[in-house]
C-alpha positions as CSV (number, residue, x, y, z in Angstrom):
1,X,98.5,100.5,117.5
2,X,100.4,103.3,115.9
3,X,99.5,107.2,117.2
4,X,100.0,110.3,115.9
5,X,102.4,112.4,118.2
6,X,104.4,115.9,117.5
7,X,107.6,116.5,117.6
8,X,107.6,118.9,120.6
9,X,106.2,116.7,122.4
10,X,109.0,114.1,121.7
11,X,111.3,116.5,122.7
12,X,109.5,117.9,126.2
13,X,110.1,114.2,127.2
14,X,112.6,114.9,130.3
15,X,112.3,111.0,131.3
16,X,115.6,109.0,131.6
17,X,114.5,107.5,128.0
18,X,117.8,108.6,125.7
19,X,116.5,109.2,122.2
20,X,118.1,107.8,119.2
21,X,117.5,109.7,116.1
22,X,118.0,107.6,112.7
23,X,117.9,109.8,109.4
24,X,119.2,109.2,105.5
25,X,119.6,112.4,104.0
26,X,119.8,112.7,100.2
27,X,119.1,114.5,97.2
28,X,115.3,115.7,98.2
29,X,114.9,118.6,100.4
30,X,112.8,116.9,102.6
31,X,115.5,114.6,103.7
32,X,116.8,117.1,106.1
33,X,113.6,118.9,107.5
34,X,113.7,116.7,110.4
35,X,117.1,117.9,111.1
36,X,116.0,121.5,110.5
37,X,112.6,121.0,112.4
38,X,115.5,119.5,115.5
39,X,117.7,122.3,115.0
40,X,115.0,125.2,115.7
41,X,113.3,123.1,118.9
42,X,116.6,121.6,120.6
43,X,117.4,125.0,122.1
44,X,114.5,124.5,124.9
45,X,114.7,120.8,125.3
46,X,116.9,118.8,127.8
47,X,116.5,115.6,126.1
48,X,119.3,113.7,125.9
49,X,119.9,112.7,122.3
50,X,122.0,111.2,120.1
51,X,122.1,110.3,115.9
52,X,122.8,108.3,113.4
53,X,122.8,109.1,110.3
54,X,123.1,106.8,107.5
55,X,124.4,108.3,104.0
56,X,123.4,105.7,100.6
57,X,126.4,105.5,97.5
58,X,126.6,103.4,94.6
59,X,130.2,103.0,93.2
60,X,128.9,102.8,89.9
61,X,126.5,104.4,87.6
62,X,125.9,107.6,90.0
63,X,124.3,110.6,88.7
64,X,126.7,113.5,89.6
65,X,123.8,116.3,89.9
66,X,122.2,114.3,92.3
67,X,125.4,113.3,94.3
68,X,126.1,116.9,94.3
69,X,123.0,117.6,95.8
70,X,123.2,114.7,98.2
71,X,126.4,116.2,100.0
72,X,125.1,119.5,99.6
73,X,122.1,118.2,102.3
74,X,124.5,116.1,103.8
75,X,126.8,119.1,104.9
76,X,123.4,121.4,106.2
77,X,122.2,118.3,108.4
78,X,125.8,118.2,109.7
79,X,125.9,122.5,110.6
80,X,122.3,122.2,111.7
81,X,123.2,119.5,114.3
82,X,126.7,120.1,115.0
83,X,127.3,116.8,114.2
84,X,130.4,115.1,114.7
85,X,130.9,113.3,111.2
86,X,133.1,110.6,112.5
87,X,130.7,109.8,115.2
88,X,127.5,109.5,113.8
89,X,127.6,108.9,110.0
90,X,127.8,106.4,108.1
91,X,128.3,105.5,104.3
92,X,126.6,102.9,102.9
93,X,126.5,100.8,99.7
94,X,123.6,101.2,97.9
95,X,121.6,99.5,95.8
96,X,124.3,97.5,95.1
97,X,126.4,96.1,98.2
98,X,123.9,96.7,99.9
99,X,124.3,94.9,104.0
100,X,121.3,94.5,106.3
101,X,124.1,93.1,108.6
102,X,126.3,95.9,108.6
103,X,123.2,98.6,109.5
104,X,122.1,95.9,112.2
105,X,125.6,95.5,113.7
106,X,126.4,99.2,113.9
107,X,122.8,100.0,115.3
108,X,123.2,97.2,117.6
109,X,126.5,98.6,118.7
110,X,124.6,101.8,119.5
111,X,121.8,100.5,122.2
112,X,124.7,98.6,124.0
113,X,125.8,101.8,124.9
114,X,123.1,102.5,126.7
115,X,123.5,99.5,129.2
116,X,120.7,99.3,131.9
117,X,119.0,102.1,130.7
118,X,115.6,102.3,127.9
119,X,115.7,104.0,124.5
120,X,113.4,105.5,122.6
121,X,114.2,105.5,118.3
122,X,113.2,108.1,115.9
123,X,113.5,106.6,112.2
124,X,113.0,109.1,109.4
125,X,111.8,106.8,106.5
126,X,110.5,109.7,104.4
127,X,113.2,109.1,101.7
128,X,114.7,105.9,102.6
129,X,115.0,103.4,100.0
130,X,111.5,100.7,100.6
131,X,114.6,97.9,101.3
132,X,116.1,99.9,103.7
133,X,113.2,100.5,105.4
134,X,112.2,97.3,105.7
135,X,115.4,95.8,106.7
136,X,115.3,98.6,109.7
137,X,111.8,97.0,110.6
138,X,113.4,93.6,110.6
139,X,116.2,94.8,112.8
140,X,113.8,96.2,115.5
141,X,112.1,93.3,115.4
142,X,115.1,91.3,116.3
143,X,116.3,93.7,119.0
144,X,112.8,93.7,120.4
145,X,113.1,90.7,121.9
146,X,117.0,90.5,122.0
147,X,116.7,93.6,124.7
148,X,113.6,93.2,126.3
149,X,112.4,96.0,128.4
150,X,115.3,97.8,126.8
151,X,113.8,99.9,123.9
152,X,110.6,101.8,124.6
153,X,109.2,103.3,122.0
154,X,109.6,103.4,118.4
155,X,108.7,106.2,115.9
156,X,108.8,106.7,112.2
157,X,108.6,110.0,110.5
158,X,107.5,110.8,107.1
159,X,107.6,114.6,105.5
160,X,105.4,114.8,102.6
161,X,106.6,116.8,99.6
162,X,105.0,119.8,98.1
163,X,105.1,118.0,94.5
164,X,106.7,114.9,92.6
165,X,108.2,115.2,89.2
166,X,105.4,115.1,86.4
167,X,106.5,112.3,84.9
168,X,103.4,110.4,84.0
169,X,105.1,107.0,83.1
170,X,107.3,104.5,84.5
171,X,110.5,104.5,83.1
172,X,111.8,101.3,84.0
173,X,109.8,98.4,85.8
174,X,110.3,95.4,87.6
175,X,108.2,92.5,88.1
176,X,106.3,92.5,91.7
177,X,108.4,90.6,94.7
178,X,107.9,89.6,98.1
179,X,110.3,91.1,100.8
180,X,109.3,88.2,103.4
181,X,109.9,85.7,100.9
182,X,112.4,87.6,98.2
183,X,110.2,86.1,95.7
184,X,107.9,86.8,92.7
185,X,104.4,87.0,93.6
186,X,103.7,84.6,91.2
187,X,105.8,82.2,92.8
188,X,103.9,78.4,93.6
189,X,102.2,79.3,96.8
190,X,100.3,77.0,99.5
191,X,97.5,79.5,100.8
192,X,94.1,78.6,100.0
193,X,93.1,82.6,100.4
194,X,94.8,85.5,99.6
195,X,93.5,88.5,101.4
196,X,95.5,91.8,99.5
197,X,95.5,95.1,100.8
198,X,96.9,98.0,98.5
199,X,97.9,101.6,99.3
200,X,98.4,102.3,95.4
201,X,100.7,105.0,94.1
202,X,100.1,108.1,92.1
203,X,101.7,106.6,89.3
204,X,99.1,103.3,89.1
205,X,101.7,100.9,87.5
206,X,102.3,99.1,90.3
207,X,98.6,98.2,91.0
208,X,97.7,97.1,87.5
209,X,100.8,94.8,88.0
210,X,99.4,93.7,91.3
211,X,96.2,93.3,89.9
212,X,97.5,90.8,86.9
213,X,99.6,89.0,89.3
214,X,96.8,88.3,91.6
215,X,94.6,87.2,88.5
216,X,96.8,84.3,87.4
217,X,96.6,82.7,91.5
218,X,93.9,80.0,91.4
219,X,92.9,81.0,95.3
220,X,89.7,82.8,96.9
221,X,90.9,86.4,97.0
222,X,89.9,89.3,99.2
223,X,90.9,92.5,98.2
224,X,91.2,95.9,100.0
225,X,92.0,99.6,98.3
226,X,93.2,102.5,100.6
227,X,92.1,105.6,98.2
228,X,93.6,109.2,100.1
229,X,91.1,112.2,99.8
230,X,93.0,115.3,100.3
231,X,90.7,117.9,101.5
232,X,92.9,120.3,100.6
233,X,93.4,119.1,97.1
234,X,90.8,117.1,95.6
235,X,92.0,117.1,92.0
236,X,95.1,115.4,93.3
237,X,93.1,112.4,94.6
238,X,90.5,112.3,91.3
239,X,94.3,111.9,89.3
240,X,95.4,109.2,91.9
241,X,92.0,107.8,91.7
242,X,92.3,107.8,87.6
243,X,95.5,106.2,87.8
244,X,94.3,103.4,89.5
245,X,90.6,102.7,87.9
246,X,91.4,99.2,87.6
247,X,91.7,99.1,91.7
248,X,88.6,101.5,91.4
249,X,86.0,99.7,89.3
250,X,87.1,96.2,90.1
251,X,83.9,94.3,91.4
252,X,86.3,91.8,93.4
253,X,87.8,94.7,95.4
254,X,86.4,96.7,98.4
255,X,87.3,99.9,98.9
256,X,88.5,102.4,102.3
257,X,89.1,106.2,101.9
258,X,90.5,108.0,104.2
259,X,91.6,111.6,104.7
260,X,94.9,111.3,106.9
261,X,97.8,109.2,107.0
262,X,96.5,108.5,110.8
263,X,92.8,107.6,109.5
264,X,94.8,104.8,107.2
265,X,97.1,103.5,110.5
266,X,93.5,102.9,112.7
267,X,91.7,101.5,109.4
268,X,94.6,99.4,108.7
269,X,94.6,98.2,112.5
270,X,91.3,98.0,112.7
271,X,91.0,95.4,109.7
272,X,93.7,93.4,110.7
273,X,92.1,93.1,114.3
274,X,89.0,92.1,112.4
275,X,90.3,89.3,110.6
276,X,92.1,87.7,113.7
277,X,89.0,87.6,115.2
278,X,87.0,85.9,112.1
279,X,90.4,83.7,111.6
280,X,90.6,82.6,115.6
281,X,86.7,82.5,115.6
282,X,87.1,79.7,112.6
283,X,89.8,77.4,113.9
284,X,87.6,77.2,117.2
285,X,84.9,75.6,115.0
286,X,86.3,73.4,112.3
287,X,89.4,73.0,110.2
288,X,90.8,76.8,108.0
289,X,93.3,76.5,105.3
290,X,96.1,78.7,105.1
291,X,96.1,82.6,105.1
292,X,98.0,84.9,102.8
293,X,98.2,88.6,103.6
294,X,99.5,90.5,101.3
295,X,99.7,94.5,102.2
296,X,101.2,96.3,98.9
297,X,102.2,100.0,100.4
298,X,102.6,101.5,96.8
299,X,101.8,105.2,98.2
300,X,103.6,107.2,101.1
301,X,106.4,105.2,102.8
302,X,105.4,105.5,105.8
303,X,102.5,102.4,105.1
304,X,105.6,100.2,105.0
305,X,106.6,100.0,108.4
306,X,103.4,100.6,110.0
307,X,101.9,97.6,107.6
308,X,105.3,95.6,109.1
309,X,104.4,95.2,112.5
310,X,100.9,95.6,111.9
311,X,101.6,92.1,110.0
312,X,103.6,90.6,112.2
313,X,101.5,91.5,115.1
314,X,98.4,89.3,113.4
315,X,100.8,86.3,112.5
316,X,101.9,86.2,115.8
317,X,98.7,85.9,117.7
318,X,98.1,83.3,120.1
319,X,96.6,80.6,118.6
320,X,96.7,81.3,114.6
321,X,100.3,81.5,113.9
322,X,100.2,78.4,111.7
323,X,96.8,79.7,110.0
324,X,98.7,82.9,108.7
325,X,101.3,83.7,106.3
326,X,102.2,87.4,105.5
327,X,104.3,89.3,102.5
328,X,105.0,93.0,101.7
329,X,104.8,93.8,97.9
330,X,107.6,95.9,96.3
331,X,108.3,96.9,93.0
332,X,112.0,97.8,91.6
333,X,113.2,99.3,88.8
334,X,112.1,103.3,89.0
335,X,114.4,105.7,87.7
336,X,115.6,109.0,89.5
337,X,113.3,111.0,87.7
338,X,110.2,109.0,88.4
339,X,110.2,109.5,92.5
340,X,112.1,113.2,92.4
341,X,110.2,115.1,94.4
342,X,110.4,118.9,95.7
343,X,109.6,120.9,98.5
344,X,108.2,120.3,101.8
345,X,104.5,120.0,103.0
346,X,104.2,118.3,106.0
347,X,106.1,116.2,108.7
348,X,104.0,113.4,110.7
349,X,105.5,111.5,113.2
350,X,103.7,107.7,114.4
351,X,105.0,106.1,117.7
352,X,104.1,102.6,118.4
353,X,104.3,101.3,121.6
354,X,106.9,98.5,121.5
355,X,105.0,95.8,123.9
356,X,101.5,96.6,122.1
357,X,104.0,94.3,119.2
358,X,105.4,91.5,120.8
359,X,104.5,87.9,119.8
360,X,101.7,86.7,122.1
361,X,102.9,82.8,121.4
């Protein structure tokens, strides 16, 4: 499972575990506060550690205020590191052009480096795209067992902004796809149950999408909600909860609430642990169709990789592999000015425990 650990503590770490630091700084000013947060707590830690940072351009169609701002946090990660440009950055295509190959080959060209020894990764997803991110998770999963024993620990951080834009609508939306599959949800399926879970998003377009998608799929359907209560703001979970009353007031759904982003991870685990059980429990006496489940992290981005392996690590169980298919719901098509956000709030940081994740088969 996925814990909660701080960054000091990440940094005390005097073992012969290198650390690898991953980051994709852009036009938020949250994109760099895990360089800032490094900056001011490197001085008294002998950690060895080294970066990679990973800088997105379109050749077409950019927005030259936002480029601006892009280098201008670009240039402050670089001074606050000391960062050697050539070493350690990289510039990327992005959304269009965009290789999975080319990230995997140059991170893979990284832990070779290392020889013998164990790594531990540090991925800051708080403002990666959602296909980055999840083509990250696809890499680790690859080197997992590619370098067994190798890498020890991997952890995602996410820095929460002080505020989003107010823009109440979405300007320009996609239909729903799979990023398993790369297909439409409403794609001919074979599951004879669909069991969705949804982190929605402020916004609530994406889960009345979801909501019509899963409609028009003649299976038996279970259906989960992840509502956040912010104890320090409980006007901003009523509007979240107002944007999504169709997830709210559905009879067909269930409903968790939780209060952290570290109450969702054990919830999340916890549920999925639960339906293994019922899943291996029912192949033991009699025949089960197929399983679809479906985790739709509309909200904060860290629920994407955390929902990943907490996916794979069901699928992979001894014993039901065959029972269970999973999918990741994304949405495309938001404009700049939809997901802008401003300010910092908060950095958490989740480790997961590499061999807690490897396919029991």
């Amino acid at each position: 499972m996925f814990k909660e650990i701080k960054i000091e503590k990440i940094l005390s770490n005097n073992k012969k575990e290198s650390l690898v630091v991953i980051m994709c700084p852009n036009y938020e000013e949250r994109s760099i506060h895990l360089s800032e947060k490094l900056k001011e707590l490197l001085k008294e830690s002998s950690r060895a550690i080294s970066y990679e940072v990973f800088c997105l351009r379109n050749r077409h169609n950019n927005n030259m205020l936002l480029e601006e701002l892009k280098n201008k946090y670009f240039n402050q990660l670089k001074e606050s590191l000391n960062l050697n440009e050539n070493e350690c950055s990289h510039w990327i295509q992005y959304p269009n052009g965009f290789s999975p190959n080319e990230l995997k080959s140059i991170l893979k060209d990284r832990i070779e480096l290392y020889e013998d020894l164990t790594v531990d990764f540090l991925i800051d997803v708080s403002t990666m795209p959602k296909s980055m991110i999840f083509s990250l998770c696809e890499i680790f999963q690859d080197f997992i067992e590619e370098y067994k024993g190798m890498i020890n620990k991997i952890m995602f951080a996410y820095v929460t902004p002080e505020k989003y834009s107010s823009v109440s609508y979405a300007q320009d939306m996609g239909i729903l796809n799979g990023f398993f599959s790369g297909r439409t949800l409403r794609s001919k399926r074979k599951e004879a149950a669909v069991h969705a879970i949804v982190f929605p998003s402020r916004s609530g377009h994406e889960g009345k999408l979801l909501l019509d998608d899963l409609s028009l799929m003649p299976y038996e359907q279970h259906h989960t909600v992840f509502f956040p209560i912010d104890t320090k703001d409980f006007l901003h979970s009523l509007e979240l909860m107002r944007a999504n009353q169709t997830l709210l007031d559905g009879d067909e759904y269930s409903h968790q609430f939780y209060c952290s982003f570290e109450d969702a991870i054990i919830a999340l685990h916890e549920y999925l642990e639960d339906e293994a059980q019922e899943i291996s429990y029912m192949i033991q006496n009699g025949k089960i169709d197929k399983q679809l489940y479906l985790v739709a992290p509309f909200g904060a981005k860290i629920f994407l990789p955390v929902s990943y392996f907490e996916l794979q690590r069901i699928k992979h169980k001894k014993g039901i592999s065959d029972i269970v298919e999973i999918e990741i719901c994304h949405t495309r098509g938001f404009q700049y000015t939809s997901v802008y956000s401003l300010g910092i709030s908060s950095m958490n940081i989740f480790e997961m425990e590499v061999n807690n994740y490897v396919c029991e088969n």
